[in-house]
mmCIF file of the protein (N, C-alpha, C, O) and its ligand, coordinates in Angstrom:
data_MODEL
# 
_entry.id   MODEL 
# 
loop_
_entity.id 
_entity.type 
_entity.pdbx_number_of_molecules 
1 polymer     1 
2 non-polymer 1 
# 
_entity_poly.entity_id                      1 
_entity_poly.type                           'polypeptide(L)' 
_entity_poly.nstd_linkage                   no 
_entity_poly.nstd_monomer                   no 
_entity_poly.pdbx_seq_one_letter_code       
;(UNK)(UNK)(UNK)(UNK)(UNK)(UNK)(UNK)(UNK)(UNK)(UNK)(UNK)(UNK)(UNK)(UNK)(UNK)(UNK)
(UNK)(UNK)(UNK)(UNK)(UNK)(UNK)(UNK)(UNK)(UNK)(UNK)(UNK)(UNK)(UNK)(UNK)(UNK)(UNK)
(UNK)(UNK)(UNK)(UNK)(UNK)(UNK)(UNK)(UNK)(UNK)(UNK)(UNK)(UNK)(UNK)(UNK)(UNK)(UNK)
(UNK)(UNK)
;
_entity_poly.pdbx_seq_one_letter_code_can   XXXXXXXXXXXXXXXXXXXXXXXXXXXXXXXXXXXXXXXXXXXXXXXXXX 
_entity_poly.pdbx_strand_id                 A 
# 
loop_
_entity_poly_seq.entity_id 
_entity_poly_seq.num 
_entity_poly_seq.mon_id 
_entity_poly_seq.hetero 
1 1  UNK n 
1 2  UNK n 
1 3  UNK n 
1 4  UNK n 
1 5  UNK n 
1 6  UNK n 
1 7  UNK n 
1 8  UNK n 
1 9  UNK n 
1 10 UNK n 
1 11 UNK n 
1 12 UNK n 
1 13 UNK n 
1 14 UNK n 
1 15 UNK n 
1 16 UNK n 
1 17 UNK n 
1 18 UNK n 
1 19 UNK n 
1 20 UNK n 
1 21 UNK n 
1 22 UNK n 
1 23 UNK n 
1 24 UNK n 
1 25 UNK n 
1 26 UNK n 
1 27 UNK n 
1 28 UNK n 
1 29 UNK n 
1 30 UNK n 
1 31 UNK n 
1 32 UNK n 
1 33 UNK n 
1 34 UNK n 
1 35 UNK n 
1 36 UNK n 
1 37 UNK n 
1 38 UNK n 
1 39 UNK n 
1 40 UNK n 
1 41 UNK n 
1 42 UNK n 
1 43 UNK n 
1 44 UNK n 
1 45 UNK n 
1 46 UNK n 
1 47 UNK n 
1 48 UNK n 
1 49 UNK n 
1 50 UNK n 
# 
loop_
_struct_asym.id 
_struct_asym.entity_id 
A 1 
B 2 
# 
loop_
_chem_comp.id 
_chem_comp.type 
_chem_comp.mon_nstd_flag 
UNK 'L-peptide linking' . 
ZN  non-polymer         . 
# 
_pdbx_entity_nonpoly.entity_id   2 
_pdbx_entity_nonpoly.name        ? 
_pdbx_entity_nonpoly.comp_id     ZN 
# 
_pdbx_nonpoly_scheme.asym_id         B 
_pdbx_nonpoly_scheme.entity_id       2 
_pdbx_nonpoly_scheme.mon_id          ZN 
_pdbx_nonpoly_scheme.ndb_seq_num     1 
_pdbx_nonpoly_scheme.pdb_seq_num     101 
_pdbx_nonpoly_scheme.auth_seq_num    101 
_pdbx_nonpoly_scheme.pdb_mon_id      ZN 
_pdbx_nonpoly_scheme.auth_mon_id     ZN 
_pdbx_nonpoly_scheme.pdb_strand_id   A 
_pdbx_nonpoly_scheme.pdb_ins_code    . 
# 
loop_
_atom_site.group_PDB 
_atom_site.id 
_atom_site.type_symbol 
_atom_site.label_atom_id 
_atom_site.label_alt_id 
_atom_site.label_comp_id 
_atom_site.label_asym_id 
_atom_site.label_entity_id 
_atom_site.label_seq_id 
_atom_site.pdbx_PDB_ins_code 
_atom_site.Cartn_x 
_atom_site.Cartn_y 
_atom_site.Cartn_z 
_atom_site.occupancy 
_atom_site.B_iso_or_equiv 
_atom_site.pdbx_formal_charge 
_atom_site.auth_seq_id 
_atom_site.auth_comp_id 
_atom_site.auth_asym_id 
_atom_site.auth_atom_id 
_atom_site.pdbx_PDB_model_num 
ATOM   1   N  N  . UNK A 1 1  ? 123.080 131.418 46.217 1.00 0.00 ? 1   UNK A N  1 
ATOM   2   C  CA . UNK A 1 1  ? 124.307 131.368 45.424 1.00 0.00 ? 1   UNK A CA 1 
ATOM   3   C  C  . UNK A 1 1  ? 124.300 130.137 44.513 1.00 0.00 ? 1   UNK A C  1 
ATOM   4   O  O  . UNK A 1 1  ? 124.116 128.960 44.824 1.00 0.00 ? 1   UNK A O  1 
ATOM   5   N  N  . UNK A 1 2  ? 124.451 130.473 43.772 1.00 0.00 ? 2   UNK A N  1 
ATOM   6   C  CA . UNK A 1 2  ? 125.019 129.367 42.220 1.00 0.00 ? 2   UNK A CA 1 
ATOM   7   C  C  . UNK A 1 2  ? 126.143 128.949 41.734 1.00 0.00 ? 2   UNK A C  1 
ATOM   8   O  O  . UNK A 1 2  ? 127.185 129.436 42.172 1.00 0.00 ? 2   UNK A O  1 
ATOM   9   N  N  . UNK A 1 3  ? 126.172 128.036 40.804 1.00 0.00 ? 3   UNK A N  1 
ATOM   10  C  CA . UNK A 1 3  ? 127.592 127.908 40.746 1.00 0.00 ? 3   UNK A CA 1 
ATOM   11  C  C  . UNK A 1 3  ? 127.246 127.861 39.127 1.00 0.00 ? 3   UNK A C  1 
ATOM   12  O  O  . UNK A 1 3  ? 126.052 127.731 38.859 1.00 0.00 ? 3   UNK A O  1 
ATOM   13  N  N  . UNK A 1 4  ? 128.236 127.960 37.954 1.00 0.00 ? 4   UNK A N  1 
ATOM   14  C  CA . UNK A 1 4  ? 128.266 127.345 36.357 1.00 0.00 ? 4   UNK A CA 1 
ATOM   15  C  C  . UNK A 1 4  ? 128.765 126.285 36.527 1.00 0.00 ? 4   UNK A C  1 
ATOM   16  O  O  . UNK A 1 4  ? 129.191 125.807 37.579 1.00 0.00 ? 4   UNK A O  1 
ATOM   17  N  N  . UNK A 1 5  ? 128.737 125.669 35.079 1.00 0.00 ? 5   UNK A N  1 
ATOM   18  C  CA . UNK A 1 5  ? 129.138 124.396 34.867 1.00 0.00 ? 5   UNK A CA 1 
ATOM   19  C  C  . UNK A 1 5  ? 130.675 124.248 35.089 1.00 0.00 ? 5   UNK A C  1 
ATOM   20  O  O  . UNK A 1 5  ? 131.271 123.178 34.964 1.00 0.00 ? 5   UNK A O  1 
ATOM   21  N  N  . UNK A 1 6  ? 131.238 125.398 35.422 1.00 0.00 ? 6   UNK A N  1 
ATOM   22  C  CA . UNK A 1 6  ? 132.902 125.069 35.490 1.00 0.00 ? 6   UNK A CA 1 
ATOM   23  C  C  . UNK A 1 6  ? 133.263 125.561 37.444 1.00 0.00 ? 6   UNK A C  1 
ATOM   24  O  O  . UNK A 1 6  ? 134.274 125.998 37.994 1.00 0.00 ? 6   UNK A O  1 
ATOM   25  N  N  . UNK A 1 7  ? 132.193 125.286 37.847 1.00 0.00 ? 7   UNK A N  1 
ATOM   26  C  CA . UNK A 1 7  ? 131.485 125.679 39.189 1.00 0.00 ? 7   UNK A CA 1 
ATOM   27  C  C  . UNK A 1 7  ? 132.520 126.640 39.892 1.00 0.00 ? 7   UNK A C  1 
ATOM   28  O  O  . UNK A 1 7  ? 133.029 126.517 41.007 1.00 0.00 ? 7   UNK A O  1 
ATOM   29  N  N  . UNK A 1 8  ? 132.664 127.441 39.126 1.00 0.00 ? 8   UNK A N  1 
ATOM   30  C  CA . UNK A 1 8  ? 132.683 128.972 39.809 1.00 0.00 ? 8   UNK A CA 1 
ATOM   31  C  C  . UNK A 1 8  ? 131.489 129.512 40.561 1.00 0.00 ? 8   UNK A C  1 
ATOM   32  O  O  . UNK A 1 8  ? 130.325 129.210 40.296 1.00 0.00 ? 8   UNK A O  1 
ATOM   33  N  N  . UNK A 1 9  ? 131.898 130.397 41.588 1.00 0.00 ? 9   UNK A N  1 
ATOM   34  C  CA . UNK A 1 9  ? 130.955 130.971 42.354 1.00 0.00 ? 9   UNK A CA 1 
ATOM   35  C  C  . UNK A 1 9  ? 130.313 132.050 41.543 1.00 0.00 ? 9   UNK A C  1 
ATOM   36  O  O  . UNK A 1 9  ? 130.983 133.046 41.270 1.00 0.00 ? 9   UNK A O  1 
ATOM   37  N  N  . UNK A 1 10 ? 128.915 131.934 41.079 1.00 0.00 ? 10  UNK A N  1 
ATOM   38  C  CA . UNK A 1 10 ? 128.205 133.198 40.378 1.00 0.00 ? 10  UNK A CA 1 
ATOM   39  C  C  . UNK A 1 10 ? 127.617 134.104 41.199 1.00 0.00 ? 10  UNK A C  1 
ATOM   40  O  O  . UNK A 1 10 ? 126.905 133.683 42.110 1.00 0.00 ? 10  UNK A O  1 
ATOM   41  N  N  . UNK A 1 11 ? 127.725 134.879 41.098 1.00 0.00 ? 11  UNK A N  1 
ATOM   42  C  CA . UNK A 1 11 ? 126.781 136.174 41.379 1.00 0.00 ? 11  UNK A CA 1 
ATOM   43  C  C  . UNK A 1 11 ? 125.978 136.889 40.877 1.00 0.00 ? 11  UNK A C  1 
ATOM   44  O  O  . UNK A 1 11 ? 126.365 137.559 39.919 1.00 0.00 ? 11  UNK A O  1 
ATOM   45  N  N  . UNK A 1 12 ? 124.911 136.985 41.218 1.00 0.00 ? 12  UNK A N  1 
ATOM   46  C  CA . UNK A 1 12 ? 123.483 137.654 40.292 1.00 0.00 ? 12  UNK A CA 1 
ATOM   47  C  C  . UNK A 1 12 ? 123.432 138.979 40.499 1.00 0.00 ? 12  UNK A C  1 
ATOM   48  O  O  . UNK A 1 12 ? 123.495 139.360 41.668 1.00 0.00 ? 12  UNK A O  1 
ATOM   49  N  N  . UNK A 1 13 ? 123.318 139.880 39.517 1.00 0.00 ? 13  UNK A N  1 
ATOM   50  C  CA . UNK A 1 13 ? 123.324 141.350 39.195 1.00 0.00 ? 13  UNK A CA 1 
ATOM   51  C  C  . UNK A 1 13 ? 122.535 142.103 38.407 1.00 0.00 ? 13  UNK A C  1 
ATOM   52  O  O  . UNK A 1 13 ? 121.866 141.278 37.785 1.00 0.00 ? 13  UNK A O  1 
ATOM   53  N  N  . UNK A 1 14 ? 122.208 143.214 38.056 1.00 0.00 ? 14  UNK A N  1 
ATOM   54  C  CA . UNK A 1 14 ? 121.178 143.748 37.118 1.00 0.00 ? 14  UNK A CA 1 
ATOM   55  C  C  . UNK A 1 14 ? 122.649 144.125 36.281 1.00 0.00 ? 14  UNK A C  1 
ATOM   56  O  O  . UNK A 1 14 ? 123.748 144.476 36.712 1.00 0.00 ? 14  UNK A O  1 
ATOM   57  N  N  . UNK A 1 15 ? 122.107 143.869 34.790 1.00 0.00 ? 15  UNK A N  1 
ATOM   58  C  CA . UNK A 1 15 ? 122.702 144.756 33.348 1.00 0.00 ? 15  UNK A CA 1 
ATOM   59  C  C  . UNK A 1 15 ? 123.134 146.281 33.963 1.00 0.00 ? 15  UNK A C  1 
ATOM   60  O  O  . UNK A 1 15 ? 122.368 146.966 34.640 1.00 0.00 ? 15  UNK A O  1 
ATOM   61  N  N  . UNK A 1 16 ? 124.083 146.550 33.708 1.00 0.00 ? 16  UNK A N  1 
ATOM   62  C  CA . UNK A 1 16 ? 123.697 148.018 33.645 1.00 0.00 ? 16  UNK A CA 1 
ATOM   63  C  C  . UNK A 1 16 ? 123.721 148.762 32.446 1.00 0.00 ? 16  UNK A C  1 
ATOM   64  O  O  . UNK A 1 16 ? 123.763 149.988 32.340 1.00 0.00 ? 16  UNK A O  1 
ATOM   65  N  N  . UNK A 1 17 ? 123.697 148.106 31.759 1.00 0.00 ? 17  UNK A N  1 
ATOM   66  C  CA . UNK A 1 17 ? 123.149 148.411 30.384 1.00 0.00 ? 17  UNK A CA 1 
ATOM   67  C  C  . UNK A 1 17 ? 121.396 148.358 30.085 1.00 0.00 ? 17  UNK A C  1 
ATOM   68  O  O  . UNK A 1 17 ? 120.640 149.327 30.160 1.00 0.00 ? 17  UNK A O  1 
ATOM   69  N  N  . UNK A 1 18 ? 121.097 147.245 29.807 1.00 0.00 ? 18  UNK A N  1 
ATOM   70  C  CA . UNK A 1 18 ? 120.186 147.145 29.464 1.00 0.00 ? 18  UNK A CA 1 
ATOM   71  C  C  . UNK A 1 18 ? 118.951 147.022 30.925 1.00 0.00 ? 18  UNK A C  1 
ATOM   72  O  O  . UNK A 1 18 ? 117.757 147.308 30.834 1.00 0.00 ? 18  UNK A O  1 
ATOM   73  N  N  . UNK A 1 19 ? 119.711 146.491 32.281 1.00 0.00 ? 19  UNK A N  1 
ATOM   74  C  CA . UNK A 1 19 ? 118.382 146.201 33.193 1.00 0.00 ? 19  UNK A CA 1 
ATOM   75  C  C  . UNK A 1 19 ? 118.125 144.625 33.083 1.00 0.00 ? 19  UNK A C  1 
ATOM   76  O  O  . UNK A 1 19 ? 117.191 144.149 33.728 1.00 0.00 ? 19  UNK A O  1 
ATOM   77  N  N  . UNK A 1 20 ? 118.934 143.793 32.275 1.00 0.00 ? 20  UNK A N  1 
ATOM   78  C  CA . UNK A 1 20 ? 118.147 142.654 32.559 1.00 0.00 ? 20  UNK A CA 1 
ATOM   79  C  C  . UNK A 1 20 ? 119.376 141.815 33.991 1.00 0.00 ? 20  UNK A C  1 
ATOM   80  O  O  . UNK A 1 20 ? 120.590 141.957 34.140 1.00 0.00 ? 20  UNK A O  1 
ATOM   81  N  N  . UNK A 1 21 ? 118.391 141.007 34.776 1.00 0.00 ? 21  UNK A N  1 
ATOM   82  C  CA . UNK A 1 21 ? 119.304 139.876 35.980 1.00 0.00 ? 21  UNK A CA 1 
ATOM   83  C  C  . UNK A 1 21 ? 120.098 139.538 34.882 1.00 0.00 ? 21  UNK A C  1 
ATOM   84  O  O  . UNK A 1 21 ? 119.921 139.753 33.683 1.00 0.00 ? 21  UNK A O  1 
ATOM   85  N  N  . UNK A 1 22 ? 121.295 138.792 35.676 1.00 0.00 ? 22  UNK A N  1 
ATOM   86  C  CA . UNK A 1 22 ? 122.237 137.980 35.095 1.00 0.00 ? 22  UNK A CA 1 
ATOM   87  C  C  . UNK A 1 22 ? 123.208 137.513 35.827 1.00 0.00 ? 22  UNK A C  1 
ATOM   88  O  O  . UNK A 1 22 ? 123.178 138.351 36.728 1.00 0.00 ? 22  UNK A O  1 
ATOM   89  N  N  . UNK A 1 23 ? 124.028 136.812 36.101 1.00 0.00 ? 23  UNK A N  1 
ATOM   90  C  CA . UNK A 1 23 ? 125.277 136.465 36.860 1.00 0.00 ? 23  UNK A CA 1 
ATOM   91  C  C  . UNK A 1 23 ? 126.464 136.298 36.506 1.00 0.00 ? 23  UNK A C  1 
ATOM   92  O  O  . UNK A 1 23 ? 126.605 135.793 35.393 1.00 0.00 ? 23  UNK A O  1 
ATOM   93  N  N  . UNK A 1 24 ? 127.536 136.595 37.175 1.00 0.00 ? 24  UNK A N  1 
ATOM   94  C  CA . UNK A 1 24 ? 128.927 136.920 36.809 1.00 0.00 ? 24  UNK A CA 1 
ATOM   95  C  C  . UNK A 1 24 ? 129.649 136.162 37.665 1.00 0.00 ? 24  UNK A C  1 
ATOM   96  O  O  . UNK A 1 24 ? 129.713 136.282 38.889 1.00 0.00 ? 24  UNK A O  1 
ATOM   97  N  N  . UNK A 1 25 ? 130.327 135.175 36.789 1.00 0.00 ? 25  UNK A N  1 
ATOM   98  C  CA . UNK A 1 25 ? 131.293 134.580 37.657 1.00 0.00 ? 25  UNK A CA 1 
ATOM   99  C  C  . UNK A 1 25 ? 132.382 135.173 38.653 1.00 0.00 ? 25  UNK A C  1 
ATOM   100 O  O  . UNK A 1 25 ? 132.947 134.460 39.483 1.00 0.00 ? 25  UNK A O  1 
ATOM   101 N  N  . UNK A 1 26 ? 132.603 136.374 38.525 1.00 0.00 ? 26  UNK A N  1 
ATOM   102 C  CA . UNK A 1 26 ? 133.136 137.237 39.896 1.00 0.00 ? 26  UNK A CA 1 
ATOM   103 C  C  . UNK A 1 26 ? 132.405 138.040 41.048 1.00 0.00 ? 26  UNK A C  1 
ATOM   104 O  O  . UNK A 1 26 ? 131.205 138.144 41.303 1.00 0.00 ? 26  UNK A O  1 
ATOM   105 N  N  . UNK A 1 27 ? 133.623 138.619 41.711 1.00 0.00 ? 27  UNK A N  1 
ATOM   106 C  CA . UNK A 1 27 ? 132.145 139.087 43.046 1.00 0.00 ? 27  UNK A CA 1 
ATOM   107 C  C  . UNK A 1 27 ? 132.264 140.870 41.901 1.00 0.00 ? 27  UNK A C  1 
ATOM   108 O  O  . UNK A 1 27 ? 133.213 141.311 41.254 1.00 0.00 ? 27  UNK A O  1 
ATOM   109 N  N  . UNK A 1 28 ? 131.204 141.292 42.060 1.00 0.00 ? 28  UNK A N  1 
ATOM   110 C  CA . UNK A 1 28 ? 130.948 142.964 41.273 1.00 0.00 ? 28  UNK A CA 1 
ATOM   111 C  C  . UNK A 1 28 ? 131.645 143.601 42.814 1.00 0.00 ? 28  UNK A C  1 
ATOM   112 O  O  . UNK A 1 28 ? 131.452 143.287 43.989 1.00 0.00 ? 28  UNK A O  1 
ATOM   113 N  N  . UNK A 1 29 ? 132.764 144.907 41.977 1.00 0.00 ? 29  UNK A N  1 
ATOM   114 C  CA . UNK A 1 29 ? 132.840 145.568 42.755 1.00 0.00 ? 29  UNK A CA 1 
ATOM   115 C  C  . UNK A 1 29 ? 132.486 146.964 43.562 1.00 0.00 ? 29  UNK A C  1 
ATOM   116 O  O  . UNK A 1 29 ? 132.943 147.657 44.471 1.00 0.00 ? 29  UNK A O  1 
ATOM   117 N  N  . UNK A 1 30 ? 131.088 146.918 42.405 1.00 0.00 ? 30  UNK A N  1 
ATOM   118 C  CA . UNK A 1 30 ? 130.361 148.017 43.087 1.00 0.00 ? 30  UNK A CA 1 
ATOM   119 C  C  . UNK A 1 30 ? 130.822 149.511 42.077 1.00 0.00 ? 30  UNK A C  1 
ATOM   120 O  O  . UNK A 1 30 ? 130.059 150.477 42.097 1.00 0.00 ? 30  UNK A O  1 
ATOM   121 N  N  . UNK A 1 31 ? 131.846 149.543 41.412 1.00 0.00 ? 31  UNK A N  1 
ATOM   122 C  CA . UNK A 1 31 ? 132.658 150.509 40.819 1.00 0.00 ? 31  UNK A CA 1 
ATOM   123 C  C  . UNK A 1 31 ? 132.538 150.758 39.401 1.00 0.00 ? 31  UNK A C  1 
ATOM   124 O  O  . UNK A 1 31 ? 132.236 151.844 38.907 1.00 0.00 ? 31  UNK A O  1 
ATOM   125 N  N  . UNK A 1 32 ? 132.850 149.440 38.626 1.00 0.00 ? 32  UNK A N  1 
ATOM   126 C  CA . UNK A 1 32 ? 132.617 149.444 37.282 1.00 0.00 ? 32  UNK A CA 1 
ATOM   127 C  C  . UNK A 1 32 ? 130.940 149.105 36.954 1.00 0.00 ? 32  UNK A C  1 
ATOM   128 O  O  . UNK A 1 32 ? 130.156 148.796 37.852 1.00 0.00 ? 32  UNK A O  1 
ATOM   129 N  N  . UNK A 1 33 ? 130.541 149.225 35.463 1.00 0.00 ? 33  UNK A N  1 
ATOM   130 C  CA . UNK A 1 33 ? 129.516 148.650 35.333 1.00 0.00 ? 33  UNK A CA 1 
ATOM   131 C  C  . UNK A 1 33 ? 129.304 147.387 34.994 1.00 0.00 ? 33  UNK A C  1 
ATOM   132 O  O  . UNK A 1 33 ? 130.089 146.972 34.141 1.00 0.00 ? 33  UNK A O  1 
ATOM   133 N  N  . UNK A 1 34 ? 128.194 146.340 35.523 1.00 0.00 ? 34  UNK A N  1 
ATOM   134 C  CA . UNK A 1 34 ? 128.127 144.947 34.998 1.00 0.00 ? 34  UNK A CA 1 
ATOM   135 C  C  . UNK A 1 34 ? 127.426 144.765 34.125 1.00 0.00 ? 34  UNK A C  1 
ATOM   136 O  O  . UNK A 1 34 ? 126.299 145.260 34.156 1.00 0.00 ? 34  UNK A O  1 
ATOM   137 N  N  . UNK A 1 35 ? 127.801 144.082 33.166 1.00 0.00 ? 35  UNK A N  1 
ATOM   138 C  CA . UNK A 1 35 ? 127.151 143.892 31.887 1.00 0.00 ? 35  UNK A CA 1 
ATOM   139 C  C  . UNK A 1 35 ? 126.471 142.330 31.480 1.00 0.00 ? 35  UNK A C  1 
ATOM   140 O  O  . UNK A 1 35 ? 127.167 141.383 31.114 1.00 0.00 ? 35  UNK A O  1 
ATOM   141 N  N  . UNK A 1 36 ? 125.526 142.301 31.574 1.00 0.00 ? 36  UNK A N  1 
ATOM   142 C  CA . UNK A 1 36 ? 125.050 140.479 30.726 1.00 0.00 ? 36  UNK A CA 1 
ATOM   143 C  C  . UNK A 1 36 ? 125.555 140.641 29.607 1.00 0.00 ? 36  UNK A C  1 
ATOM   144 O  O  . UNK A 1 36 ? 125.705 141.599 28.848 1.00 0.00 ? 36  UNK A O  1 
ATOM   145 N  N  . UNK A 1 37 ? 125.902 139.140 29.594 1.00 0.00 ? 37  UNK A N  1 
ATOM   146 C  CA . UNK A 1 37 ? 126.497 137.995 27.750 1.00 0.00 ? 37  UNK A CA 1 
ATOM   147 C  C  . UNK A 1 37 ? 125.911 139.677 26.881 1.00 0.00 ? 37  UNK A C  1 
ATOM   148 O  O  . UNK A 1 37 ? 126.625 140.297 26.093 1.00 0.00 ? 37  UNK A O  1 
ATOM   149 N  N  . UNK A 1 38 ? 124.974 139.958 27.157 1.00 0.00 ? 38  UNK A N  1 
ATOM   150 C  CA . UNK A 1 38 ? 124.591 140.259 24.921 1.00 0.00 ? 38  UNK A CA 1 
ATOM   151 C  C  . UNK A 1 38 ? 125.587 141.764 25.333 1.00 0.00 ? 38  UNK A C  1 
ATOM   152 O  O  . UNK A 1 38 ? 126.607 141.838 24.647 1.00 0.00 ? 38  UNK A O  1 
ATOM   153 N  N  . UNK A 1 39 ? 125.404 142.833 26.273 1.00 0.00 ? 39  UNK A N  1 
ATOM   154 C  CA . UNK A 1 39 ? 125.401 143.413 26.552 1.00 0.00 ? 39  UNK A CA 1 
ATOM   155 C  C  . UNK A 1 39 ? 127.133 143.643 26.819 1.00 0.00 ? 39  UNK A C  1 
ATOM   156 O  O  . UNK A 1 39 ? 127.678 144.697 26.492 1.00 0.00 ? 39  UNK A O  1 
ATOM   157 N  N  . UNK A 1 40 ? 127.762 142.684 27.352 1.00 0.00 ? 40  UNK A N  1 
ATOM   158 C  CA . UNK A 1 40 ? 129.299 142.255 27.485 1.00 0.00 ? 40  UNK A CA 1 
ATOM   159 C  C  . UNK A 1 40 ? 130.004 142.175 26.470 1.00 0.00 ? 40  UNK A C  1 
ATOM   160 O  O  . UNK A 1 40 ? 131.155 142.611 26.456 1.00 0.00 ? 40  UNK A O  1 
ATOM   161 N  N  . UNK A 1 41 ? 129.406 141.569 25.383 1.00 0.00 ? 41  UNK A N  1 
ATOM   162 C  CA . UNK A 1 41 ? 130.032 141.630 23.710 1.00 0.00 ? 41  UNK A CA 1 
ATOM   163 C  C  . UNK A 1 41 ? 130.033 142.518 22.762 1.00 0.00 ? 41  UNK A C  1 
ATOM   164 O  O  . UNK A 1 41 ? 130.678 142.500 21.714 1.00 0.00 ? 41  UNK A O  1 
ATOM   165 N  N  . UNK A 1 42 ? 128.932 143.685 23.341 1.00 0.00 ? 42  UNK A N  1 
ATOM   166 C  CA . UNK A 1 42 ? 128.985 144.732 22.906 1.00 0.00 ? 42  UNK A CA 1 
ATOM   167 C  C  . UNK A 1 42 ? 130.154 145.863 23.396 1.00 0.00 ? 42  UNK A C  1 
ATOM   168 O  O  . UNK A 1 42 ? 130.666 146.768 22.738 1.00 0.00 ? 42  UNK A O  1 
ATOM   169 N  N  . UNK A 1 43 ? 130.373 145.467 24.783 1.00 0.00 ? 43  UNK A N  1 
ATOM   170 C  CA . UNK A 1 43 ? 131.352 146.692 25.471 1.00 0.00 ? 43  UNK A CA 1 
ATOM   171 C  C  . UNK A 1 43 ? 132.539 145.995 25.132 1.00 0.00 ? 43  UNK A C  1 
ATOM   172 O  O  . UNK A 1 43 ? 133.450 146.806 24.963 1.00 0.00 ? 43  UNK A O  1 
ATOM   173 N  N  . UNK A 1 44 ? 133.047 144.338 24.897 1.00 0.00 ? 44  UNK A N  1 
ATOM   174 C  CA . UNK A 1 44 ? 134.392 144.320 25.252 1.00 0.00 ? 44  UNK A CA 1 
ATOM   175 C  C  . UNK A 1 44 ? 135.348 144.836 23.586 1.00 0.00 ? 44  UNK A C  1 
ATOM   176 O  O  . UNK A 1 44 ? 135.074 144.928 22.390 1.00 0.00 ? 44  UNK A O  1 
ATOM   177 N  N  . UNK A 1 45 ? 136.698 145.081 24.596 1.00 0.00 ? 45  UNK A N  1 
ATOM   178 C  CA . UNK A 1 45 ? 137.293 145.869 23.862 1.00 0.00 ? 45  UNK A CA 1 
ATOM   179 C  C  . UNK A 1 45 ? 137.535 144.512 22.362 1.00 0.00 ? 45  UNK A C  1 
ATOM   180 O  O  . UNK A 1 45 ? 137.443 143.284 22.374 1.00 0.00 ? 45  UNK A O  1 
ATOM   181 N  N  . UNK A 1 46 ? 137.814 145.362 21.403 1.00 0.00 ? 46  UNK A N  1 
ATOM   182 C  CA . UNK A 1 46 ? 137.611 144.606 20.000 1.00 0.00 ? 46  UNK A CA 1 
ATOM   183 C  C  . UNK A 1 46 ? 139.277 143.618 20.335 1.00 0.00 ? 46  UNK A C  1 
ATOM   184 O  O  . UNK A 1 46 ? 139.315 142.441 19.977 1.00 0.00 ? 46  UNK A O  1 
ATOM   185 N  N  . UNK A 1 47 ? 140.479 144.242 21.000 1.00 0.00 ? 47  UNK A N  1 
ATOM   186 C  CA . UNK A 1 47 ? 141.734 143.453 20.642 1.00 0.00 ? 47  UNK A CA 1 
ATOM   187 C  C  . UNK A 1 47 ? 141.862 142.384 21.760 1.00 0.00 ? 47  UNK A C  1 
ATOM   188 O  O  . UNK A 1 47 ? 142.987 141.993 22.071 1.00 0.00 ? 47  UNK A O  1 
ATOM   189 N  N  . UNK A 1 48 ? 140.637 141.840 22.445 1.00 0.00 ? 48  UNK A N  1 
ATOM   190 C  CA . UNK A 1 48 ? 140.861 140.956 23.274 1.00 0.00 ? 48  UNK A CA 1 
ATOM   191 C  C  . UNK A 1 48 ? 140.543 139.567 22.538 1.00 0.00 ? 48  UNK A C  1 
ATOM   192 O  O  . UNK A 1 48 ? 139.933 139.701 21.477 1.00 0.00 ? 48  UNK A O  1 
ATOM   193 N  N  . UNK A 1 49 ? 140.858 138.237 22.929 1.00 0.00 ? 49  UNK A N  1 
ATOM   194 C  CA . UNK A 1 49 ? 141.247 137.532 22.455 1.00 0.00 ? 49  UNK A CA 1 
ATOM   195 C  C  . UNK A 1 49 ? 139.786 136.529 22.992 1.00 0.00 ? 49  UNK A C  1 
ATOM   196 O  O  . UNK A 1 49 ? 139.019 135.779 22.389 1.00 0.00 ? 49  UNK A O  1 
ATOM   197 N  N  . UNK A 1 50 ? 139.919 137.036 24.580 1.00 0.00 ? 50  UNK A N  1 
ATOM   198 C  CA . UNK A 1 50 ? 138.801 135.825 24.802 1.00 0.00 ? 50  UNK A CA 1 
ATOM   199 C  C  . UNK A 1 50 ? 137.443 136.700 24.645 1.00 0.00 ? 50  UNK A C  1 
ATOM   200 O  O  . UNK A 1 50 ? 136.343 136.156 24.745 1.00 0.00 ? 50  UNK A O  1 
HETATM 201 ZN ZN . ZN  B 2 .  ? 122.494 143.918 29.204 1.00 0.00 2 101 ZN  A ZN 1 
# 
């Protein structure tokens, strides 16, 4: 287990997009799909802010 620089607990996951590792500062719930950074900016919705 890892932490980021704002030392949240990360969790390491495959893309399910693309297949590449990556980690997510939440726990995955197994339900939705997880997405890495490049892969995350592509899915999030356009009227979100962050
Ligand atoms: Zn990806």
């Amino acid at each position: 287990m890892s932490e980021d620089k704002f030392g949240r607990e990360m969790h390491k996951v495959t893309c399910s997009e693309c297949g590449k590792e990556t980690e997510v500062p939440f726990k995955p719930d197994g339900e939705r799909p997880i997405y890495c950074r490049d892969c995350y900016m592509k899915h999030k919705k356009p009227s979100g802010n962050y």
